[in-house]
C-alpha positions as semicolon CSV with decimal commas, in nm:
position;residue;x (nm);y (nm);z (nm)
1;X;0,364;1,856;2,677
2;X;0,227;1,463;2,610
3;X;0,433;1,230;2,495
4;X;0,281;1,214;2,161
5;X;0,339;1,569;2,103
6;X;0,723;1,581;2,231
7;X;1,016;1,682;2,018
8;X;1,286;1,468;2,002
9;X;1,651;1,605;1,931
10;X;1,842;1,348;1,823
11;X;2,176;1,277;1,850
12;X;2,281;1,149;1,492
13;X;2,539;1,211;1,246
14;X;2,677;1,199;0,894
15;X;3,004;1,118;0,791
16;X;3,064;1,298;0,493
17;X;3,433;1,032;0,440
18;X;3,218;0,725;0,402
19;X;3,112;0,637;0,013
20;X;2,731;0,579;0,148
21;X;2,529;0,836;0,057
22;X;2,455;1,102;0,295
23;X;2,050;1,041;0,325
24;X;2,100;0,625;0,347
25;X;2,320;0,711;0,632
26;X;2,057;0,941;0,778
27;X;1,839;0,696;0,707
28;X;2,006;0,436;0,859
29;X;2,066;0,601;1,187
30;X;1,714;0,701;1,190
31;X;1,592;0,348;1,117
32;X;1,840;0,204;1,453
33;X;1,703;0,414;1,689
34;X;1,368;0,319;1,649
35;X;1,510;-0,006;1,666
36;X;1,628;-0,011;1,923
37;X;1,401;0,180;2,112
38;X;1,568;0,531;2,149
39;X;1,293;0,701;1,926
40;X;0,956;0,568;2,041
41;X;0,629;0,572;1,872
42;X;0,435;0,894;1,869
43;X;0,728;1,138;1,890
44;X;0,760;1,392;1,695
45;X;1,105;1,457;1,482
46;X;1,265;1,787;1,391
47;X;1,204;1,946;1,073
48;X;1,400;1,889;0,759
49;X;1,477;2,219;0,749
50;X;1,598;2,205;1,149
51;X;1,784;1,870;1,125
52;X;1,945;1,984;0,815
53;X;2,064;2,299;0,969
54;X;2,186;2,053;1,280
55;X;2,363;1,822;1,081
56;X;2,538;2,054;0,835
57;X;2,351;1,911;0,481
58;X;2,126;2,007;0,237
59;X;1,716;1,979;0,310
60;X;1,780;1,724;0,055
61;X;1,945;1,504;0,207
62;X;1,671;1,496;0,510
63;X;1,387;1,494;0,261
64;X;1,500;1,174;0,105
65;X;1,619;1,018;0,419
66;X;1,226;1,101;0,587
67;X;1,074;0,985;0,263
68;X;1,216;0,645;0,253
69;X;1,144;0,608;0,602
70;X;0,801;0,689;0,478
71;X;0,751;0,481;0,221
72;X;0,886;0,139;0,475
73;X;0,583;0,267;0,737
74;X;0,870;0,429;1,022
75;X;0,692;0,710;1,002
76;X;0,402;0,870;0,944
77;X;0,245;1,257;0,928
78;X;-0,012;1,440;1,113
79;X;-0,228;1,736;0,994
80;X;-0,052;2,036;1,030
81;X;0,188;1,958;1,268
82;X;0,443;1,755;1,145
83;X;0,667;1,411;1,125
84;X;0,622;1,114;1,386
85;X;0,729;0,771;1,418
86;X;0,430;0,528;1,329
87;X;0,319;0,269;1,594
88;X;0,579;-0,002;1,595
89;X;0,568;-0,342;1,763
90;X;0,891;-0,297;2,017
91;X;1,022;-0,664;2,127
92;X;0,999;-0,744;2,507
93;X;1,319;-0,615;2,646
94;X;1,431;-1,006;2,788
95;X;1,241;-1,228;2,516
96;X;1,336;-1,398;2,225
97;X;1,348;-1,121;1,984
98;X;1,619;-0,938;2,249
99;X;1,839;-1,314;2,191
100;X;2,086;-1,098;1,927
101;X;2,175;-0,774;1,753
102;X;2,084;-0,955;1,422
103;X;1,677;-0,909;1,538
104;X;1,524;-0,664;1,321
105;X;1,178;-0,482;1,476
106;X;0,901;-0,411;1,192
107;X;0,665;-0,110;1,195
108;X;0,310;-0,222;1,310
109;X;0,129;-0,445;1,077
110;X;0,423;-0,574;0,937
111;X;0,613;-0,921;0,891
112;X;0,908;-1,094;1,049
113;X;1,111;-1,231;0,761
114;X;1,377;-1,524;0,804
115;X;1,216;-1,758;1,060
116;X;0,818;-1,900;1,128
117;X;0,634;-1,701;1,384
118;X;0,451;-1,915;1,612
119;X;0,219;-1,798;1,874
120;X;0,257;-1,744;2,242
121;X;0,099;-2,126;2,305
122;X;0,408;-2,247;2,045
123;X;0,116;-2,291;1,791
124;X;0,151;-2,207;1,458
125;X;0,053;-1,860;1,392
126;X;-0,224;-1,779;1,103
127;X;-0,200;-1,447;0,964
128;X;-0,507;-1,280;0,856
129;X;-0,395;-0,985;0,847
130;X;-0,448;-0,786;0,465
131;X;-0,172;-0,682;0,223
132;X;0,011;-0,998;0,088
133;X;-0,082;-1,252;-0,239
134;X;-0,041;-1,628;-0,183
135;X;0,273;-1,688;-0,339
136;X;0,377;-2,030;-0,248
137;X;0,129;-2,203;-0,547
138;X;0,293;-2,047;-0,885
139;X;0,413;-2,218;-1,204
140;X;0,757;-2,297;-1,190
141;X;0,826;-2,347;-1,464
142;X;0,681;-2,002;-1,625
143;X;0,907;-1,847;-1,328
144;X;1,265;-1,972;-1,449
145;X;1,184;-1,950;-1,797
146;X;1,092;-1,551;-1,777
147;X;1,368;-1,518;-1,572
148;X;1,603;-1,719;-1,812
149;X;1,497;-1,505;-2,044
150;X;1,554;-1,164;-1,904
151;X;1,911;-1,277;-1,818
152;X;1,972;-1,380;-2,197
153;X;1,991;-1,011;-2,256
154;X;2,258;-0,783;-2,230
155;X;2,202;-0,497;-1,948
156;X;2,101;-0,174;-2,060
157;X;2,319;0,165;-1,999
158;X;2,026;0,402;-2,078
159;X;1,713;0,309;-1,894
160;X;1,402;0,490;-2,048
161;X;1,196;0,679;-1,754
162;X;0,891;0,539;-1,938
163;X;1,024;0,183;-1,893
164;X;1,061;-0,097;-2,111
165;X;0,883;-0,069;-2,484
166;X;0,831;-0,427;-2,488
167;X;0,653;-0,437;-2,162
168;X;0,458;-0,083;-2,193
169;X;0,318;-0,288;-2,489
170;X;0,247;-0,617;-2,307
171;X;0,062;-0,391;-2,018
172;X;-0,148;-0,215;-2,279
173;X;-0,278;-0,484;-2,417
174;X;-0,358;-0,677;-2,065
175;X;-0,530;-0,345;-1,932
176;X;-0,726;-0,305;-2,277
177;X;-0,846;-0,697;-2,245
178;X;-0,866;-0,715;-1,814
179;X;-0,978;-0,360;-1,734
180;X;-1,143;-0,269;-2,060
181;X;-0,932;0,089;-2,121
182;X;-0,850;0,222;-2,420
183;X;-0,469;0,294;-2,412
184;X;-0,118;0,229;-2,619
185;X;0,186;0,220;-2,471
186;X;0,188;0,604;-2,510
187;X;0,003;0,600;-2,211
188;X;0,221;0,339;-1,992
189;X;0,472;0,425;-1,757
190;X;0,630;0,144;-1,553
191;X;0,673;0,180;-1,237
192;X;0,810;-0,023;-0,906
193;X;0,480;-0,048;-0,781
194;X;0,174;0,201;-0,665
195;X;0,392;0,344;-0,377
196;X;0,647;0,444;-0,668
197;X;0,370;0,539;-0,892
198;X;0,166;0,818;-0,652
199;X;0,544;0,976;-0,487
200;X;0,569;1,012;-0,850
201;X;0,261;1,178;-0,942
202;X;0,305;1,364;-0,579
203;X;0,660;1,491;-0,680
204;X;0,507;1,626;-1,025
205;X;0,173;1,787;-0,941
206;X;0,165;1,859;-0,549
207;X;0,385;2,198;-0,436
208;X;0,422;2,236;-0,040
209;X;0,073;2,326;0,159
210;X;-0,127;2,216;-0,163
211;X;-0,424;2,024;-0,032
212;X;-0,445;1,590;-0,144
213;X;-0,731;1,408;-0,014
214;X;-0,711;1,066;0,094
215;X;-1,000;0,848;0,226
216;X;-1,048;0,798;0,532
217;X;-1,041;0,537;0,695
218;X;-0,800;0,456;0,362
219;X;-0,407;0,372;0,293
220;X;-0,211;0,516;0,538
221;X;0,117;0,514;0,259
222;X;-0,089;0,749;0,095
223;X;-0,125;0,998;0,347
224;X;0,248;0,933;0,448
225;X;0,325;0,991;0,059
226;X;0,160;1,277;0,020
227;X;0,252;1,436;0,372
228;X;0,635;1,354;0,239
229;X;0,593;1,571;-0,044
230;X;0,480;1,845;0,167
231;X;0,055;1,844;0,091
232;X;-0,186;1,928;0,344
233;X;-0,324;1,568;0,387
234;X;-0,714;1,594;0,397
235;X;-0,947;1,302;0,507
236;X;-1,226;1,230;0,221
237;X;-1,539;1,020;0,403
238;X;-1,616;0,694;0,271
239;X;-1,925;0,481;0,360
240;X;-2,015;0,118;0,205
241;X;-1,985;0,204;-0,168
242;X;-1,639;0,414;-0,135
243;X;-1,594;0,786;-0,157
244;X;-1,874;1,037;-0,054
245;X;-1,883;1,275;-0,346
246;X;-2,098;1,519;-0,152
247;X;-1,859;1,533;0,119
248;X;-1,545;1,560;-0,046
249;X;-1,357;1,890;0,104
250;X;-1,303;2,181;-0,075
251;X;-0,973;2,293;-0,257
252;X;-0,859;1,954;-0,314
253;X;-0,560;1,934;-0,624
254;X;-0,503;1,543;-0,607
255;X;-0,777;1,295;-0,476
256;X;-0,634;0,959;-0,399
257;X;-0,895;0,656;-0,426
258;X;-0,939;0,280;-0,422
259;X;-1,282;0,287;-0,628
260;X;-1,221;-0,130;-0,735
261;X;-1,213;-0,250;-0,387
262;X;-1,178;0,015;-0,114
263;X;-0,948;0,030;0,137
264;X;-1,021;-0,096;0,394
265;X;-1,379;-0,094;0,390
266;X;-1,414;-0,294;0,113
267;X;-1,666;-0,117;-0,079
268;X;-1,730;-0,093;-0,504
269;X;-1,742;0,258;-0,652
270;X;-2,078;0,262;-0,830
271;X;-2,135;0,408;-1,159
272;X;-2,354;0,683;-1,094
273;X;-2,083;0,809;-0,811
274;X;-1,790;0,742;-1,024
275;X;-1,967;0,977;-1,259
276;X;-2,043;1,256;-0,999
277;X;-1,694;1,209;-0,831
278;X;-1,545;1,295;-1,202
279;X;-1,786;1,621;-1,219
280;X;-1,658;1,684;-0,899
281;X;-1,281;1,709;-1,062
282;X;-1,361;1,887;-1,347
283;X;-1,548;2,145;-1,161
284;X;-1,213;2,210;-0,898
285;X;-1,006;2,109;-1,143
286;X;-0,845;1,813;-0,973
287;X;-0,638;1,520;-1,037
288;X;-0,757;1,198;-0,932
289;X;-0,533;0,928;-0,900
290;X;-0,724;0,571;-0,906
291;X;-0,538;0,335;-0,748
292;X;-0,688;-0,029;-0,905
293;X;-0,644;-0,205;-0,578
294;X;-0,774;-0,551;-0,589
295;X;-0,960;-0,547;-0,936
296;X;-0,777;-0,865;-1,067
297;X;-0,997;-1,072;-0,849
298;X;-1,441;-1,040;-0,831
299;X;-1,665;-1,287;-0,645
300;X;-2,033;-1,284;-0,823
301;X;-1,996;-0,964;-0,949
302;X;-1,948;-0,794;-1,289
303;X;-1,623;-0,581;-1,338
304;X;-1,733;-0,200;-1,313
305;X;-1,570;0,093;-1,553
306;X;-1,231;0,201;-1,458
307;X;-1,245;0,585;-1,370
308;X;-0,965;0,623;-1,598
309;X;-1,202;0,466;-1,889
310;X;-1,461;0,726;-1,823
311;X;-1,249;1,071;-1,801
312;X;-0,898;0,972;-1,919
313;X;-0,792;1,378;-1,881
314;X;-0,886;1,392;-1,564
315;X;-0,704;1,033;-1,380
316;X;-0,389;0,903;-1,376
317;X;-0,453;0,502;-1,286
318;X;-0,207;0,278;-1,079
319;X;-0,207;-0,088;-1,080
320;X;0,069;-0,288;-0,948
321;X;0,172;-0,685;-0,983
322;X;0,220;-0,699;-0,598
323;X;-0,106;-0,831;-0,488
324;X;-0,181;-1,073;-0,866
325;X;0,160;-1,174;-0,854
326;X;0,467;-1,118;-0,606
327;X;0,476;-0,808;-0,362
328;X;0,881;-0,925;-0,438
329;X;0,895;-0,832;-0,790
330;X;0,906;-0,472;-0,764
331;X;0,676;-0,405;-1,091
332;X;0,385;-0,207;-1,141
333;X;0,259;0,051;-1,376
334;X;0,093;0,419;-1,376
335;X;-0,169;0,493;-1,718
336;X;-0,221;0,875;-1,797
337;X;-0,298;1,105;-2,140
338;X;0,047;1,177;-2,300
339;X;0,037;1,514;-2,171
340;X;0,061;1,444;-1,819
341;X;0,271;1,089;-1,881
342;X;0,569;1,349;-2,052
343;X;0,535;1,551;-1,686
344;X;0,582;1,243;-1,465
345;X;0,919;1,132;-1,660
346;X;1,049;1,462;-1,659
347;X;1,014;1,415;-1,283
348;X;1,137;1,107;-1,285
349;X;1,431;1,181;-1,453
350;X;1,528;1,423;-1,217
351;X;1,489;1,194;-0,961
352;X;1,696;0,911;-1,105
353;X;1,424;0,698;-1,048
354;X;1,382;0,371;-1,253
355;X;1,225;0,038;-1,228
356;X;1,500;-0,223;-1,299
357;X;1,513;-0,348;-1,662
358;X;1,566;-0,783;-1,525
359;X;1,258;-0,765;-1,366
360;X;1,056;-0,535;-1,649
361;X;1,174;-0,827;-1,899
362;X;1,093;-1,098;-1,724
363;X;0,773;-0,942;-1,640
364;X;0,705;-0,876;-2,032
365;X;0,757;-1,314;-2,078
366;X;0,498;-1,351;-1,838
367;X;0,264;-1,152;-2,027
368;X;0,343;-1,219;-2,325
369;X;0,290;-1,565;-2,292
370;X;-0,014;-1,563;-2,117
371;X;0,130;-1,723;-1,811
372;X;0,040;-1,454;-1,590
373;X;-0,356;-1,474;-1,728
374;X;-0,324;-1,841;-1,640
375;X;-0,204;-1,756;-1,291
376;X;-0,455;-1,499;-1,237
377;X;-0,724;-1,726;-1,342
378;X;-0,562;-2,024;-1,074
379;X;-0,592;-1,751;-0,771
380;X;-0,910;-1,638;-0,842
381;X;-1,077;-1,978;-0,816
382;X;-0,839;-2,018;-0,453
383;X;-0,882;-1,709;-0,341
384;X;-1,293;-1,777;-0,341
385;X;-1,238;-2,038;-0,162
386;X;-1,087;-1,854;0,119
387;X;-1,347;-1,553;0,083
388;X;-1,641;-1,826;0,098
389;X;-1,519;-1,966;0,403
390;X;-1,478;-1,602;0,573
391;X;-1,845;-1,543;0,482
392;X;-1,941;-1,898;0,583
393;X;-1,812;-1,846;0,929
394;X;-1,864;-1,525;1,034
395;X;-2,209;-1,464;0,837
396;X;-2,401;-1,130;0,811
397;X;-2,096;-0,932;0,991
398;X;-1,874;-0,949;0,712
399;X;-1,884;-0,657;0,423
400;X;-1,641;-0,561;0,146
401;X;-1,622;-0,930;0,028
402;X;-1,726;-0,895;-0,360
403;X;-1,389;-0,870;-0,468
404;X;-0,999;-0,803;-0,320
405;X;-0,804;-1,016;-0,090
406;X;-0,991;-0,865;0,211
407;X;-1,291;-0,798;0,360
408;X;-1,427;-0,590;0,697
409;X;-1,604;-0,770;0,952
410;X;-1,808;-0,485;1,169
411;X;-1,687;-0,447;1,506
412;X;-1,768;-0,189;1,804
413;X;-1,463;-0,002;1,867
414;X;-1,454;-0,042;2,221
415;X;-1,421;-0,395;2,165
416;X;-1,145;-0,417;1,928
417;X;-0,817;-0,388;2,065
418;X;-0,890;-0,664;2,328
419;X;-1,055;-0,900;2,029
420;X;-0,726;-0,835;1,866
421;X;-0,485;-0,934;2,204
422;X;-0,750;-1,236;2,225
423;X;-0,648;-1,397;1,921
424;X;-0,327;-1,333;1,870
425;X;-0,284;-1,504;2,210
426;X;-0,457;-1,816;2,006
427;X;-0,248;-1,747;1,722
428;X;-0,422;-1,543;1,481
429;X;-0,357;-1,210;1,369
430;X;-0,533;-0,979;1,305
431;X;-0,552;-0,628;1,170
432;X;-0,848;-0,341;1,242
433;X;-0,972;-0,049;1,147
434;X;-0,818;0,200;1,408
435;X;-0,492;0,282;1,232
436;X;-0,621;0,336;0,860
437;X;-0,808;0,664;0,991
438;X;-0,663;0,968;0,957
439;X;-0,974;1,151;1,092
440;X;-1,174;1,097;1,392
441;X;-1,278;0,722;1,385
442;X;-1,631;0,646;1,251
443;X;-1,592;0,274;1,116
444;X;-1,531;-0,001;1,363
445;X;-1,443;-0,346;1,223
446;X;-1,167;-0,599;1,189
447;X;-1,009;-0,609;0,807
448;X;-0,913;-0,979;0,773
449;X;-0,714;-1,061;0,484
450;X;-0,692;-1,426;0,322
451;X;-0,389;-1,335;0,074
452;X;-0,127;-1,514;0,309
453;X;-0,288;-1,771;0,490
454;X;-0,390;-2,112;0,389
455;X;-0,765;-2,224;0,316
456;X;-0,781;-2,435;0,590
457;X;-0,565;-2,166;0,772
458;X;-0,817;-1,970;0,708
459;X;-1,116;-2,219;0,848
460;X;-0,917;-2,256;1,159
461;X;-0,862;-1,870;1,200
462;X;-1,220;-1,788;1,104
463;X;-1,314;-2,079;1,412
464;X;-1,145;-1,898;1,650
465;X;-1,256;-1,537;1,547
466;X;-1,632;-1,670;1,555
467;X;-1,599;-1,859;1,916
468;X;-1,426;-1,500;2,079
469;X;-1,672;-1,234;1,893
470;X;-1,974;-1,501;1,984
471;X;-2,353;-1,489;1,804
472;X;-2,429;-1,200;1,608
473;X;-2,649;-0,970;1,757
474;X;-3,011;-1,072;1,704
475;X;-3,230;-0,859;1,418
């Protein structure tokens, strides 16, 4: 049997005496062995329903523990045949990150927090890899004072699964003006972000073996979502403008897309597609869930129709303050019809699940006083900037770039994985195409964010991209 394919038995434990909870234990336990290196990547782990039978607990408590293992990128599902641990960077087993049990490995494409990476020439490292905001120009001042504010309030003892009145109305007003939808805070749930928002909508209309689709190459946290909750994940081509209508699989109950700013392609939903994809649903009767990746921020372009805007009944819309804002501040927001809204909280409710009431008021301040317009009208201006440069130095190879905090730049597959080792021995990192496909790989590029990194990070990083990929290929 390959290694990718081999079951691991694990020898981990509960101890029903402590007051953690049973699945943060599991959890836990889970987490420290891939740590440490005693679960590698690409094994496969037992079924909830065998390591709950092992262990002596409730499916429950295995289903949580493998969800919010999940939902930090441990682990990851494969078509029809179960759990594995995602592709993690393992430290060097004599370097610095072996110095101390306090060193903490990431899953693959994530971040070291709590000291400066620096390459392997003791350079400083620039990180264009996708996924975080620049967060290191914001107003002060508008920071303490929402803050100030939500502490001046006393803390709740009844949070409302819908969230915060004051801030559903705050958000329906900013989506009305920024994304040009019709809603009232009767359609407003808020959530802890999109990964909060679609386990929720998941956990409400997905049984076990339903089938979801995701795009592929797309969001891997979707799939893992999805897989989590027990769907038959199904890849859903994508080409330069997003989704494929045409070649969306049959059977399909949920469709997950990013139709503002794909993922990671980079593409804009046009309107005549976003119009055949919603035939599509009402024909099969599916849910799509829009996920509004990216919209805050367009280069040259006009905004295009939210899908929600154009078939409320049929889309439940995510948006999150992660990527405009803070990743950090743990606030986002989900937009259905009432109908299906009521069927998320009663899901919610059962869950326990809530999106703390400090950060939802603080969050409404911002709004409300137009700081966070102000802002998002600041990062747009930097973020072009960044973009511009990208397109200035790497020319007629770079796609996606019209809007988001990322673009593709087309690669041949063979070529990427040593590209990648290339620069990050110069001190850039990178991120590519290979692990956002779920399906057999058909896209080949690098996906370069400029969120994180610097402008003239970003002119250094773009230098040495340019001198190791060479002249574009003539014609």
């Amino acid at each position: 049997m390959p290694r990718s394919a081999r079951l691991v038995d694990l020898p981990v434990s509960v101890d029903r005496d402590l007051p953690v909870p049973l699945s943060v234990q599991l959890a836990g336990r889970l987490r420290l062995a891939m740590r440490d290196g005693t679960l590698k990547s690409g094994e496969r782990l037992s079924s909830t329903r065998d390591l709950s039978r092992q262990l002596g607990v409730s499916r429950t408590v295995v289903t949580e523990a493998y969800q919010q293992l999940y939902a930090e990128g441990w682990l990851e599902g494969r078509h029809g045949s179960g759990t594995y641990v995602a592709d993690l960077e393992v430290p060097p087993p004599h370097g610095p990150a072996a110095s101390g049990p306090g060193h903490l490995t990431a899953p693959a494409g994530g971040r070291h927090r709590g000291h400066r990476e620096t390459a392997p020439h003791g350079g400083e490292v620039i990180d264009l890899r996708p996924g975080r905001p620049w967060v290191k120009d914001y107003d002060e001042a508008a920071w303490r004072r929402a803050w100030r504010r939500a502490a001046e309030l006393p803390p709740g003892d009844d949070p409302d699964p819908y969230g915060l009145p004051r801030l559903r109305e705050a958000l329906a007003v900013h989506l009305r003006r920024t994304r040009g939808i019709a809603v009232g805070p009767e359609n407003i749930m808020v959530t802890r972000g999109t990964g909060n928002g679609l386990d929720l909508v998941a956990a409400t209309f997905l049984r076990p073996g339903d089938r979801a689709g995701v795009e592929d190459p797309g969001y891997r946290k979707a799939r893992n979502i999805f897989a989590a909750r027990g769907a038959e994940v199904v890849p859903c081509p994508v080409d330069d403008d997003g989704v494929v209508v045409d070649d969306i699989p049959g059977g399909l109950r949920v469709l997950y897309t990013t139709p503002a700013h794909q993922y990671p392609l980079g593409g804009r939903l046009p309107i005549p597609r976003r119009e055949r994809l919603l035939a599509w649903a009402r024909r099969g009767g599916a849910l799509v869930v829009e996920d509004d990746y990216d919209a805050e921020f367009r280069y040259d372009v006009a905004p295009l129709p939210a899908l929600y805007g154009l078939d409320p009944g049929r889309v439940i819309l995510l948006g999150t303050l992660s990527k405009s804002l803070s990743p950090d501040i743990g606030v986002g927001w989900l937009v259905a019809v009432p109908e299906l809204l009521d069927a998320v909280a009663r899901t919610r409710e059962a869950l326990a699940d809530r999106t703390g009431g400090p950060a939802q008021q603080a969050v409404a301040v911002l709004l409300e006083r137009g700081d966070l317009d102000r802002h998002l009208r600041r990062m747009r201006l930097e973020y072009a900037r960044r973009r511009a440069a990208i397109v200035a130095g790497l020319g007629s190879r770079v796609r996606g770039g019209t809007a988001g905090l990322h673009v593709m730049v087309e690669i041949p597959g063979h070529a990427l994985p040593a590209l990648v080792e290339a620069a990050g021995e110069r001190g850039v990192l990178l991120d590519s195409t290979l692990r956002h496909h779920h399906g057999p790989s058909h896209r080949h590029g690098l996906v370069l964010g400029y969120g994180s990194a610097s402008l003239s990070q970003v002119k250094r990083g773009v230098a040495v991209l340019a001198e190791l990929m060479g002249p574009p290929p003539a014609g």
